[in-house]
N, C-alpha and C positions, 0 to 999 in steps of 0.2 A: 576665644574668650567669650564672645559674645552667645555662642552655640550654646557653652555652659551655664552663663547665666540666663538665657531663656529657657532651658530644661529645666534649671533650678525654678527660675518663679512659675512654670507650669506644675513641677510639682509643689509647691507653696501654696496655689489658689486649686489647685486639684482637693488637696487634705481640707483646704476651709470650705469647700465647697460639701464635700463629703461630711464634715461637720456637723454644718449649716443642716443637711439635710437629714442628717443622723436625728437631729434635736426634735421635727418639726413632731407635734404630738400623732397619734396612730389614728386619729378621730378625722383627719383635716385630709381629701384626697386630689386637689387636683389645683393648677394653674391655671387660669382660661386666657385666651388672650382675643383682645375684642380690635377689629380693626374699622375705622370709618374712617373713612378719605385717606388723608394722611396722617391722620391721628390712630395712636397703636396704645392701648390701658392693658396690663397687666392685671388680674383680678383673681386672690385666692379664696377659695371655696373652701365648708367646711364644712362635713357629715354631718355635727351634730345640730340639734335646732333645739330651742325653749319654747312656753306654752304663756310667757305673760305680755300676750297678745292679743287682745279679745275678735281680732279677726280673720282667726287662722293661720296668721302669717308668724316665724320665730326669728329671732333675729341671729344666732348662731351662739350662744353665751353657754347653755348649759346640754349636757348629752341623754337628751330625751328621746324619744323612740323618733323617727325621724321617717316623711314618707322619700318616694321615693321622686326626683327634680328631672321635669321631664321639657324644661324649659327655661331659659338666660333672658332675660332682658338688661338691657346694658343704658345707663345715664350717663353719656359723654359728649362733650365737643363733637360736633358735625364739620364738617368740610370748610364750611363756611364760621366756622368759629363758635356757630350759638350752640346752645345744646338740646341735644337732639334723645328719642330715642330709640334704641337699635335693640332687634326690632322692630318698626310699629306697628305689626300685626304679628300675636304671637296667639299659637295655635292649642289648647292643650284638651284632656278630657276633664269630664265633672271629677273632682277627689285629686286631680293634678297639679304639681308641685311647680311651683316656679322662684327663680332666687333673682333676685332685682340688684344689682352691682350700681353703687353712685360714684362715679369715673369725676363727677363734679367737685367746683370745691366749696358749695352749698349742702346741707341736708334738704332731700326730696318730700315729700307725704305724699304717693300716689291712690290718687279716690277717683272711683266710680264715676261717672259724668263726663258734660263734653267741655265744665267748666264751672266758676263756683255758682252761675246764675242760672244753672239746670237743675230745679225741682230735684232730680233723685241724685245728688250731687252727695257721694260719701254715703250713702244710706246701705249699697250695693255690697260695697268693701270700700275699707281706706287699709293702708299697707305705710306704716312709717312714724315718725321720720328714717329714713335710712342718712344715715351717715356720711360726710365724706370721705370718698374712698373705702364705703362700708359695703354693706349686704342686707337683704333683708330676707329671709321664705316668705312664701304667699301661697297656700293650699285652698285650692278654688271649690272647698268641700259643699258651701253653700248655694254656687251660682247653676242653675239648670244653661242646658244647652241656648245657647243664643249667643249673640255680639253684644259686647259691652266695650262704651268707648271710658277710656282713662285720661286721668291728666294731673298735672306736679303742683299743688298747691301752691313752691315755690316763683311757679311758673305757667301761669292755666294754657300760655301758647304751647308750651312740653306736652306732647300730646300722644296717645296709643288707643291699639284695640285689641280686643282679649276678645278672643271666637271658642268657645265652649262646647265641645262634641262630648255624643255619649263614649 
């Protein structure tokens, strides 16, 4: 008896799953799964990007020509509980795409700078706010090759570096 009701509810959550997936729109293509320490964030991704962003960056709302994301940065819970971000050296070319995941459950502003009392602080790029448990792109059209260190307005200790090659 038991054999048939577990056949039974595997095919039950098979057909919802199948469903589920059938639904999801043709624009949206992948899962990421971000691990840091013991902490494990699921994070859906999605093709398309918008342009009412004045700094390159889209937030995933409408399907505007889209480049192409050659880079994940992740806003989650660290090992030790704070939040951390993973990453913190992320590497890309000039013109290259990166999508910022908030695993937190604050909204981020990440800006250029090593903090809000650094002179080029936001001037560089700022990128947000991203959402909790959102996304944001960030197409690094304008930055020439060099390091650029970041950091989370909500957070100026949340801290990254963005290394720009040709």
């Amino acid at each position: 008896m038991n054999n048939i009701f577990n056949s039974g509810l595997i095919v039950i959550l098979s057909a919802y799953f199948a469903l589920i997936v059938a639904s999801i729109p043709y624009n949206e293509f992948a899962l990421v799964e971000s691990n840091i320490g013991n902490s494990k964030d699921i994070v859906y991704v999605s093709a398309s990007s918008s342009s009412n962003n004045t700094a390159g960056e889209s937030s995933g709302e409408s399907a505007v020509e889209s480049s192409t994301v050659v880079s994940l940065i992740t806003i989650s819970k660290g090992p030790q509980g704070n939040i951390v971000i993973n990453p913190q050296t992320t590497t890309i070319k000039t013109g290259g795409e990166i999508l910022i995941f908030n695993n937190d459950t604050a909204a981020h502003t990440i800006e250029s700078g090593t903090g809000p009392s650094d002179p080029l602080a936001g001037r560089l790029f700022g990128v947000g706010p991203v959402q909790p448990k959102g996304y944001i792109e960030y197409v690094a059209s304008n930055l020439q090759p060099g390091t650029y260190a970041f950091y989370s307005t909500h957070d100026p200790s949340i801290k990254g570096e963005l290394v720009v090659t040709n």
